[in-house]
PDB file of N, CA, C and O in Angstrom, chain B, residues numbered from 101:
ATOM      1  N   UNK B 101    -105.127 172.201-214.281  1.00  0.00           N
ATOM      2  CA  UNK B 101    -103.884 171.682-214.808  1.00  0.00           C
ATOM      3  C   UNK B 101    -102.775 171.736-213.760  1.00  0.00           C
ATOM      4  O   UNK B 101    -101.849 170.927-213.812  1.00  0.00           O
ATOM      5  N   UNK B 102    -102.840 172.581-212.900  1.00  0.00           N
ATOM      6  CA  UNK B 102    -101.818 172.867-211.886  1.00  0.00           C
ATOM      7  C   UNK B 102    -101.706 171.871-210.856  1.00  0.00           C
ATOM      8  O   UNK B 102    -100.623 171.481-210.422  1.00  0.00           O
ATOM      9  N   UNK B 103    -102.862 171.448-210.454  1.00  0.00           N
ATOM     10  CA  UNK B 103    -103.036 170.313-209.302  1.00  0.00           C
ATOM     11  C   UNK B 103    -102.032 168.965-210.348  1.00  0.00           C
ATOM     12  O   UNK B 103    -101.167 168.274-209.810  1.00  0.00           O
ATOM     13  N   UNK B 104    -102.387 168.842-211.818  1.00  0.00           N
ATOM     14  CA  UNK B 104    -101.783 167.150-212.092  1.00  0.00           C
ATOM     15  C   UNK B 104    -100.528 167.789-212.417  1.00  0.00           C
ATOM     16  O   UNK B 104     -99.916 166.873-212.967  1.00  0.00           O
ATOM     17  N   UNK B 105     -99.951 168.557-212.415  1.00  0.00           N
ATOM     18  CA  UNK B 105     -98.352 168.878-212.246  1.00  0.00           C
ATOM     19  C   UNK B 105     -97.553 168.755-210.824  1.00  0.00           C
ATOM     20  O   UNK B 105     -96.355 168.996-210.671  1.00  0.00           O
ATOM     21  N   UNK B 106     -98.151 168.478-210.168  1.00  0.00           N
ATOM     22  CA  UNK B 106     -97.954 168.492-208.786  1.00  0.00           C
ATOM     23  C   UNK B 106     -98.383 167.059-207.928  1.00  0.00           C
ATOM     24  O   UNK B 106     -98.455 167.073-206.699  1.00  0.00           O
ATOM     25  N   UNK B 107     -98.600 166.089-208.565  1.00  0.00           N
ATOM     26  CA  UNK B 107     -99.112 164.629-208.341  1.00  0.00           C
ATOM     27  C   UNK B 107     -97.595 164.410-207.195  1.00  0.00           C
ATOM     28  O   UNK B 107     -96.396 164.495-207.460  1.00  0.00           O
ATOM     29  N   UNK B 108     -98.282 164.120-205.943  1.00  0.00           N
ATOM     30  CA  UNK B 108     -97.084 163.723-205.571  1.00  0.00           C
ATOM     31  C   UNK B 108     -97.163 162.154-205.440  1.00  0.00           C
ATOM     32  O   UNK B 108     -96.302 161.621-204.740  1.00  0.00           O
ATOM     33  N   UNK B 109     -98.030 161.437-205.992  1.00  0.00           N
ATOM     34  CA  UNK B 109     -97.963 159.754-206.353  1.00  0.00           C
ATOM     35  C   UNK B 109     -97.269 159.189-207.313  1.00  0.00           C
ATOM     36  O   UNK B 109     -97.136 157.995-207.584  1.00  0.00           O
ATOM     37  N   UNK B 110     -96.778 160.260-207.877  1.00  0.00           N
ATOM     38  CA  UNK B 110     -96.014 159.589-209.333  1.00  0.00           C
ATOM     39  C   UNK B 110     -95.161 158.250-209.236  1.00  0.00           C
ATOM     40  O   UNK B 110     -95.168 157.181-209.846  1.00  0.00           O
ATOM     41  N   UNK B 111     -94.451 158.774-208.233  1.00  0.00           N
ATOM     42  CA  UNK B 111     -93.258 157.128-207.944  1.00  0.00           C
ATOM     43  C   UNK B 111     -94.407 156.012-207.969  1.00  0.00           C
ATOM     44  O   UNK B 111     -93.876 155.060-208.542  1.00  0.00           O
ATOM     45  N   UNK B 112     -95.372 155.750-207.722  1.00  0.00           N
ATOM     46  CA  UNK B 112     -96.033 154.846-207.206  1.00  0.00           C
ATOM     47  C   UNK B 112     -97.423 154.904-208.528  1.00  0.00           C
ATOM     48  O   UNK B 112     -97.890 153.897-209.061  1.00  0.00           O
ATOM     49  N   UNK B 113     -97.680 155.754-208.699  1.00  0.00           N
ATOM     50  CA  UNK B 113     -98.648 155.593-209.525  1.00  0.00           C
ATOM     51  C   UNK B 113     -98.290 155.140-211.303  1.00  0.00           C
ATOM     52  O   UNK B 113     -99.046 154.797-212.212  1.00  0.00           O
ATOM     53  N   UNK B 114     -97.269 155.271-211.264  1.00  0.00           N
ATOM     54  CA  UNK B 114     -96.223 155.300-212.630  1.00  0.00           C
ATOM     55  C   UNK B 114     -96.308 154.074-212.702  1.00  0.00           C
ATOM     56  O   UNK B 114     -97.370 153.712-213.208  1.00  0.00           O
ATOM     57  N   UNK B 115     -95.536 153.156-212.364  1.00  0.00           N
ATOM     58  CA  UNK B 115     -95.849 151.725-212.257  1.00  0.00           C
ATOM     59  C   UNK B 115     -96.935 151.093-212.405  1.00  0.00           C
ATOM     60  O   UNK B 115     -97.326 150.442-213.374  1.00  0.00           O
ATOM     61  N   UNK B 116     -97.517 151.338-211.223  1.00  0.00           N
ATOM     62  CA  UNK B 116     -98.920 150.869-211.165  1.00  0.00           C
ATOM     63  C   UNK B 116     -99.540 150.754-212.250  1.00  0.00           C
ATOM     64  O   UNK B 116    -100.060 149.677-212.539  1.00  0.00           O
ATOM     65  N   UNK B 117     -99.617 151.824-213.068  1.00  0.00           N
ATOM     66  CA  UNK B 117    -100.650 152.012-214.003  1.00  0.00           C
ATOM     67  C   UNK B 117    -100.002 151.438-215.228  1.00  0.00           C
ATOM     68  O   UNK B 117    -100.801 150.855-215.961  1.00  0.00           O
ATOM     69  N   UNK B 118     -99.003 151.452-215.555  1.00  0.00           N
ATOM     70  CA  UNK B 118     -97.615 150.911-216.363  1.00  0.00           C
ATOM     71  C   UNK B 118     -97.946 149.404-216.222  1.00  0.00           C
ATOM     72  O   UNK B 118     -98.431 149.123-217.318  1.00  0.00           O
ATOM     73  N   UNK B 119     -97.945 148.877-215.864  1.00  0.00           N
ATOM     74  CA  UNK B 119     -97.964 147.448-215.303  1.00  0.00           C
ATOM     75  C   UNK B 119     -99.348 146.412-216.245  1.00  0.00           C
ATOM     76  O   UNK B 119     -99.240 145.789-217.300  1.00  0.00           O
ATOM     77  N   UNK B 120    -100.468 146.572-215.405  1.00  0.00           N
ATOM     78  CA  UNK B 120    -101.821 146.298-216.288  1.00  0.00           C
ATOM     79  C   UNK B 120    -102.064 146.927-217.836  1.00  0.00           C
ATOM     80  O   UNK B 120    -102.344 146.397-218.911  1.00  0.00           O
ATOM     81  N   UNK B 121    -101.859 148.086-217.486  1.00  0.00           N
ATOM     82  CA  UNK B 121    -101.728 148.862-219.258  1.00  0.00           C
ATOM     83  C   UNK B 121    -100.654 148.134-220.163  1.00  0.00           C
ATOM     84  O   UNK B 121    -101.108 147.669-221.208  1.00  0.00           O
ATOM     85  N   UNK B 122     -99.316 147.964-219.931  1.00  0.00           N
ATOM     86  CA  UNK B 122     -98.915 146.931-220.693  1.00  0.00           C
ATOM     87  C   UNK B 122     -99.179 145.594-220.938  1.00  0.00           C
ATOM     88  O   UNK B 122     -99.225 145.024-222.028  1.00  0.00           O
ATOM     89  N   UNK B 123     -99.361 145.116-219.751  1.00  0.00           N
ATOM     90  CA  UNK B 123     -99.961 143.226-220.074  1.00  0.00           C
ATOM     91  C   UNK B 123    -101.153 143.238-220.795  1.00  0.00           C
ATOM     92  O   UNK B 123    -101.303 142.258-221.525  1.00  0.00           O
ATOM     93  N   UNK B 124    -102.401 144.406-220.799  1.00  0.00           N
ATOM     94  CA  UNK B 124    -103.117 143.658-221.768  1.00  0.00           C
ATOM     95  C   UNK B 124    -102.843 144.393-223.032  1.00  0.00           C
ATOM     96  O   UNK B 124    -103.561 144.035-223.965  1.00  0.00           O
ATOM     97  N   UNK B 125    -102.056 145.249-223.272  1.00  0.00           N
ATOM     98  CA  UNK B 125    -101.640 145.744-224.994  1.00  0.00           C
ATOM     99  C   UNK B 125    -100.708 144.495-225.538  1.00  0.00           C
ATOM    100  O   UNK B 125    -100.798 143.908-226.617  1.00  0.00           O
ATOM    101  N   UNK B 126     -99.674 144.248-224.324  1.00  0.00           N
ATOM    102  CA  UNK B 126     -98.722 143.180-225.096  1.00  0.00           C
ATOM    103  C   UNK B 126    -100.051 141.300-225.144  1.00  0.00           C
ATOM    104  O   UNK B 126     -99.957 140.355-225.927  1.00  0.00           O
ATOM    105  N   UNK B 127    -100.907 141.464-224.172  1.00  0.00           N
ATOM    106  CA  UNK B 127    -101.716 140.257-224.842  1.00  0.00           C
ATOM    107  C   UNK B 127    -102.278 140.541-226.203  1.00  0.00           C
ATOM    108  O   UNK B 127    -102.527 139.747-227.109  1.00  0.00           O
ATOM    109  N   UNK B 128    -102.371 141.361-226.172  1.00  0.00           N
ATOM    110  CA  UNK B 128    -103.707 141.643-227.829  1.00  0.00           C
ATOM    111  C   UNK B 128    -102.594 141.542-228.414  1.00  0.00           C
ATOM    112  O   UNK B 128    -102.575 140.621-229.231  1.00  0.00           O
ATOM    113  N   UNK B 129    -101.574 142.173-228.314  1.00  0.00           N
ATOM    114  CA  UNK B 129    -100.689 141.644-229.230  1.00  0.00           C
ATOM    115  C   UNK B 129    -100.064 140.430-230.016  1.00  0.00           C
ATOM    116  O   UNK B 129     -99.693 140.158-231.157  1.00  0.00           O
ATOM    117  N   UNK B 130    -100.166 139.776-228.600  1.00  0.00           N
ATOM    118  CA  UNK B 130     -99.979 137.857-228.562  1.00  0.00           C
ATOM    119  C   UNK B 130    -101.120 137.451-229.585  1.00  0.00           C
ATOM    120  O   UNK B 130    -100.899 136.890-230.659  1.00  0.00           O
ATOM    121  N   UNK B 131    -102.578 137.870-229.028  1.00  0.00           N
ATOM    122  CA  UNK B 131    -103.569 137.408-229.283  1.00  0.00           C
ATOM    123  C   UNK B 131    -103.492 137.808-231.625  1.00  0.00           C
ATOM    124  O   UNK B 131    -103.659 137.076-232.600  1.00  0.00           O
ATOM    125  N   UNK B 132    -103.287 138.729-231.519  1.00  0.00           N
ATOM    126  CA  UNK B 132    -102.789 138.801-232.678  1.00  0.00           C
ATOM    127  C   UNK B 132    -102.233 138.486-234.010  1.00  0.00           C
ATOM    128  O   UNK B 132    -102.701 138.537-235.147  1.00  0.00           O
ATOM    129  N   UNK B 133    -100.788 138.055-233.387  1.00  0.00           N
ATOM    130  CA  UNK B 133    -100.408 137.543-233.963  1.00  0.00           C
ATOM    131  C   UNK B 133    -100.562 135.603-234.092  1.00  0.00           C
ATOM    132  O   UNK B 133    -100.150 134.725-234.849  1.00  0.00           O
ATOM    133  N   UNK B 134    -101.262 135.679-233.063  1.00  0.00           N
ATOM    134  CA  UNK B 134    -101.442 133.830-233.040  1.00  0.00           C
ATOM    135  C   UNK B 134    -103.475 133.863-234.205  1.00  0.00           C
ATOM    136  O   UNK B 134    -104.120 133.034-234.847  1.00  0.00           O
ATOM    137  N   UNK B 135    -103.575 134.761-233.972  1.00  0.00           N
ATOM    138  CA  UNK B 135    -105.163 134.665-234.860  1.00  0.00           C
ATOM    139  C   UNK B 135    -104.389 135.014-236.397  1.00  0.00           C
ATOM    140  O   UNK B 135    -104.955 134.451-237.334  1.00  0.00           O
ATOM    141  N   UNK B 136    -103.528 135.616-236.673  1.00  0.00           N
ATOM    142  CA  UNK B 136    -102.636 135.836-238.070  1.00  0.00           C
ATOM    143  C   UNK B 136    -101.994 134.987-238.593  1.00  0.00           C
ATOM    144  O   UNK B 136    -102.114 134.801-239.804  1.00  0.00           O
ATOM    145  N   UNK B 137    -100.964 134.089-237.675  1.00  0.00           N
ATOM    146  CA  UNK B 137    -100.369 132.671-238.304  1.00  0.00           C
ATOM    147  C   UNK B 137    -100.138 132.088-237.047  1.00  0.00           C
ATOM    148  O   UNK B 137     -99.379 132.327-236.108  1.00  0.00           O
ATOM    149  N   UNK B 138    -101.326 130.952-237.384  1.00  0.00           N
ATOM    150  CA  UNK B 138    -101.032 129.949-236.141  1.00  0.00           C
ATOM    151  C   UNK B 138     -99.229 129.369-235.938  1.00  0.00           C
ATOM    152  O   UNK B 138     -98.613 129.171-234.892  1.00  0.00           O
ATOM    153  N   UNK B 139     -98.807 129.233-237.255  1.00  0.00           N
ATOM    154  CA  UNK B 139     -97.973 128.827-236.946  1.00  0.00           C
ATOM    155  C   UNK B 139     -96.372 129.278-235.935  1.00  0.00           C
ATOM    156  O   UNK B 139     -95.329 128.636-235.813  1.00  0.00           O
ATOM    157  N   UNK B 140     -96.728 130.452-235.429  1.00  0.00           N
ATOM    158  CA  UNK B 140     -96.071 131.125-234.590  1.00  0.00           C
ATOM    159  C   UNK B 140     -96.117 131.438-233.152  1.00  0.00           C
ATOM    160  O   UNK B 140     -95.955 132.485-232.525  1.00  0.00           O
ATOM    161  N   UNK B 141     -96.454 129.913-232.726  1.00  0.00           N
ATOM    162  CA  UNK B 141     -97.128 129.643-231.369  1.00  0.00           C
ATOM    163  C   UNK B 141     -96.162 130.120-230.301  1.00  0.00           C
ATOM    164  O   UNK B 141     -96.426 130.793-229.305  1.00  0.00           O
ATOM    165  N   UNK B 142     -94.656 129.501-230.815  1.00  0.00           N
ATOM    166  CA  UNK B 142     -93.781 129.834-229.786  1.00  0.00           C
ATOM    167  C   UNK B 142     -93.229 131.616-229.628  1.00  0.00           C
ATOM    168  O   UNK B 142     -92.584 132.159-228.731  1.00  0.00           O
ATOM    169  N   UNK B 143     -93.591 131.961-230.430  1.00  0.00           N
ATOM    170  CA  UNK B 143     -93.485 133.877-230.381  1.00  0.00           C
ATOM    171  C   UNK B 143     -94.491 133.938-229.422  1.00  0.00           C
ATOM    172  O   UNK B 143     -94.069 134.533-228.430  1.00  0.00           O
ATOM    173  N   UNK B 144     -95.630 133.576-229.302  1.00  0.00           N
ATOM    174  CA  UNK B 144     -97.076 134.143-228.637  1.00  0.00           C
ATOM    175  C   UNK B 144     -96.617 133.490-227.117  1.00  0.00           C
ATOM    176  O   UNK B 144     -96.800 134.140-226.088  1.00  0.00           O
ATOM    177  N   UNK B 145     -96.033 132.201-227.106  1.00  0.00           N
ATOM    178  CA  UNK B 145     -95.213 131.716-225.519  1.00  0.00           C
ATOM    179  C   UNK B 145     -94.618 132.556-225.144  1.00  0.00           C
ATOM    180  O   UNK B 145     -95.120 133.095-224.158  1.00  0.00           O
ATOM    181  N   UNK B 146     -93.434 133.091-225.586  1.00  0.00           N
ATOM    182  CA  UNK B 146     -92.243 133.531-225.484  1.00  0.00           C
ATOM    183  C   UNK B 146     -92.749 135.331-225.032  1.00  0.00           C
ATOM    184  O   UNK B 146     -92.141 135.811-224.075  1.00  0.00           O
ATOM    185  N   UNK B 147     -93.577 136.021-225.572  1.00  0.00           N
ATOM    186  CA  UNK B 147     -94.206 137.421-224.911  1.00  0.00           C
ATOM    187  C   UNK B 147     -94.956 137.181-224.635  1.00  0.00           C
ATOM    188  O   UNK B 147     -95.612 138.188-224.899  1.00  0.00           O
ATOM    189  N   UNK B 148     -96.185 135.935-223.827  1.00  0.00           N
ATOM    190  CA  UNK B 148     -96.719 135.838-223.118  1.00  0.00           C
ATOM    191  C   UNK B 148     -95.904 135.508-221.607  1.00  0.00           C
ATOM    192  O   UNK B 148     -96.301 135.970-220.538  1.00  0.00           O
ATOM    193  N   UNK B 149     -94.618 134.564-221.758  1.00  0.00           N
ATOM    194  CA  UNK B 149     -93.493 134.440-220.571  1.00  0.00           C
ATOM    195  C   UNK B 149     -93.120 136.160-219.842  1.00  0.00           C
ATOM    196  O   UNK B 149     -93.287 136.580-218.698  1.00  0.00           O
ATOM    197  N   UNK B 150     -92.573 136.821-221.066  1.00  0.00           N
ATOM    198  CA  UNK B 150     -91.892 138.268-220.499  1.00  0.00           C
ATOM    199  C   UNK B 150     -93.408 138.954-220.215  1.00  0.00           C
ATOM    200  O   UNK B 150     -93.827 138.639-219.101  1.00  0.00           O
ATOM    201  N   UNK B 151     -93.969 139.487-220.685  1.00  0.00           N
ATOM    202  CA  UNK B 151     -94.966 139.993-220.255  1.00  0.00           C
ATOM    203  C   UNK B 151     -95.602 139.988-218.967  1.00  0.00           C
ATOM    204  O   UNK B 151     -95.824 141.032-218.353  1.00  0.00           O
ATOM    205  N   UNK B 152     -95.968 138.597-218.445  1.00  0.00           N
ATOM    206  CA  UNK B 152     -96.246 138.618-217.191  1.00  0.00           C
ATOM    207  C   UNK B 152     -95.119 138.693-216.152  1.00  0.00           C
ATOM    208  O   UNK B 152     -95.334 138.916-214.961  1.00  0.00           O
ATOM    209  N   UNK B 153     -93.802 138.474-216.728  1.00  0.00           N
ATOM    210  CA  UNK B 153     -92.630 138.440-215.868  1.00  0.00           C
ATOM    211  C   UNK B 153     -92.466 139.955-215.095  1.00  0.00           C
ATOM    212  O   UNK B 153     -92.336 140.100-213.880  1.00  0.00           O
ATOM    213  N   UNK B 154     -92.510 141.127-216.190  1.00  0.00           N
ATOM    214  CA  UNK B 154     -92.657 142.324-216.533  1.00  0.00           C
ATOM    215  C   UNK B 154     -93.099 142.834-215.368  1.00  0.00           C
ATOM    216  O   UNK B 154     -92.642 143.574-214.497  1.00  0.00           O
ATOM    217  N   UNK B 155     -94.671 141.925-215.684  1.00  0.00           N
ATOM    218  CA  UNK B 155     -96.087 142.988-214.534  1.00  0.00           C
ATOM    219  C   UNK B 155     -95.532 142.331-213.254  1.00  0.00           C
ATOM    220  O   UNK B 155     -94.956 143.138-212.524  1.00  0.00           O
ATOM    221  N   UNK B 156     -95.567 141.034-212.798  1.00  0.00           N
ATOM    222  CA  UNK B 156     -95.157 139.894-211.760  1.00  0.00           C
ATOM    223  C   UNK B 156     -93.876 141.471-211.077  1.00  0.00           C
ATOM    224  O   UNK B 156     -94.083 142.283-210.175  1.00  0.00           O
ATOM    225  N   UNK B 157     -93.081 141.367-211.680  1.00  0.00           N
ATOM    226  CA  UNK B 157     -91.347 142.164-211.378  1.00  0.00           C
ATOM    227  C   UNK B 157     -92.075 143.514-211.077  1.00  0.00           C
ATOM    228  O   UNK B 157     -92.079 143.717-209.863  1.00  0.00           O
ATOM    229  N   UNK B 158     -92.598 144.349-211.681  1.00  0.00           N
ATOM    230  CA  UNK B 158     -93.520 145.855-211.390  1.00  0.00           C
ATOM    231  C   UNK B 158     -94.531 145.582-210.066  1.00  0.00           C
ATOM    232  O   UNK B 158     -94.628 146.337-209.098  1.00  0.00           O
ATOM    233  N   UNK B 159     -95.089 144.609-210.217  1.00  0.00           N
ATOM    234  CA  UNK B 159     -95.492 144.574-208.792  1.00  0.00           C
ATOM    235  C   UNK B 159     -95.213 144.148-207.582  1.00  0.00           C
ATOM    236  O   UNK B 159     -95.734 144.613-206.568  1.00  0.00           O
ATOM    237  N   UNK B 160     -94.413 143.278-207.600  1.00  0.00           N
ATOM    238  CA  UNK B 160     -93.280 143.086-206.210  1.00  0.00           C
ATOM    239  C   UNK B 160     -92.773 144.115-206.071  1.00  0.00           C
ATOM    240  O   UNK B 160     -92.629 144.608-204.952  1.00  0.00           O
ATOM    241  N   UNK B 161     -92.329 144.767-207.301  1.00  0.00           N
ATOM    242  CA  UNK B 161     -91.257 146.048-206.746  1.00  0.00           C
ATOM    243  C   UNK B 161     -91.662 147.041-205.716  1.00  0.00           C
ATOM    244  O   UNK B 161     -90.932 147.636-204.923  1.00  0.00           O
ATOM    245  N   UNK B 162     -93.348 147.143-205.911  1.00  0.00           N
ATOM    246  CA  UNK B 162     -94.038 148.098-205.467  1.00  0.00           C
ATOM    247  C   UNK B 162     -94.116 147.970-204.321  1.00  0.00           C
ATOM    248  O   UNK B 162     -94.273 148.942-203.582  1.00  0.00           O
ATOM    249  N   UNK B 163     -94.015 146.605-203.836  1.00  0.00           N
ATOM    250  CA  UNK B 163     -94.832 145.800-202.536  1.00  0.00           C
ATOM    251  C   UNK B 163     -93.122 146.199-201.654  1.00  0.00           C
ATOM    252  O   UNK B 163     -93.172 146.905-200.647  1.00  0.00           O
ATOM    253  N   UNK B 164     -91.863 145.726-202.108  1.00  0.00           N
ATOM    254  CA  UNK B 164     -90.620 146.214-201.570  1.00  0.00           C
ATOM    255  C   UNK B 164     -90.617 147.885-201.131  1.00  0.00           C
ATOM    256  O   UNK B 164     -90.538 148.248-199.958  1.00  0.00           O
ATOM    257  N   UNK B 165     -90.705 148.701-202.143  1.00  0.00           N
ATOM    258  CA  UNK B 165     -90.921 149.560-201.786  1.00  0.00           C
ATOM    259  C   UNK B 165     -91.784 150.569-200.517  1.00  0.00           C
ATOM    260  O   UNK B 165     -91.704 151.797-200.546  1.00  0.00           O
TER     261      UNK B 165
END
């Protein structure tokens, strides 16, 4: 337990892992709600737009850094 208290990757690994772990929870999510009522196509656009904007923005940041 002592060694993962002491991660000195965090700045970098935080993101990272943040990044993919959200885009595919917020897809299933998309995926979701468009298999529940088709008729809510433009919700499933609209957090499919931010979502990848999200990961796209988290990973440049990384690459600046």
């Amino acid at each position: 337990m002592e060694r993962l208290r002491n991660d000195h990757f965090s700045a970098i690994g935080g993101p990272t892992m943040d990044a993919p772990i959200s885009l595919i929870v917020q897809g299933s999510y998309c995926y979701r709600i468009w298999t529940l009522n088709k008729r809510l196509l433009w919700l499933c656009v609209v957090i499919a737009t931010v979502r990848v904007d999200i990961c796209y923005g988290t990973i440049s940041m990384l690459e600046v850094a």
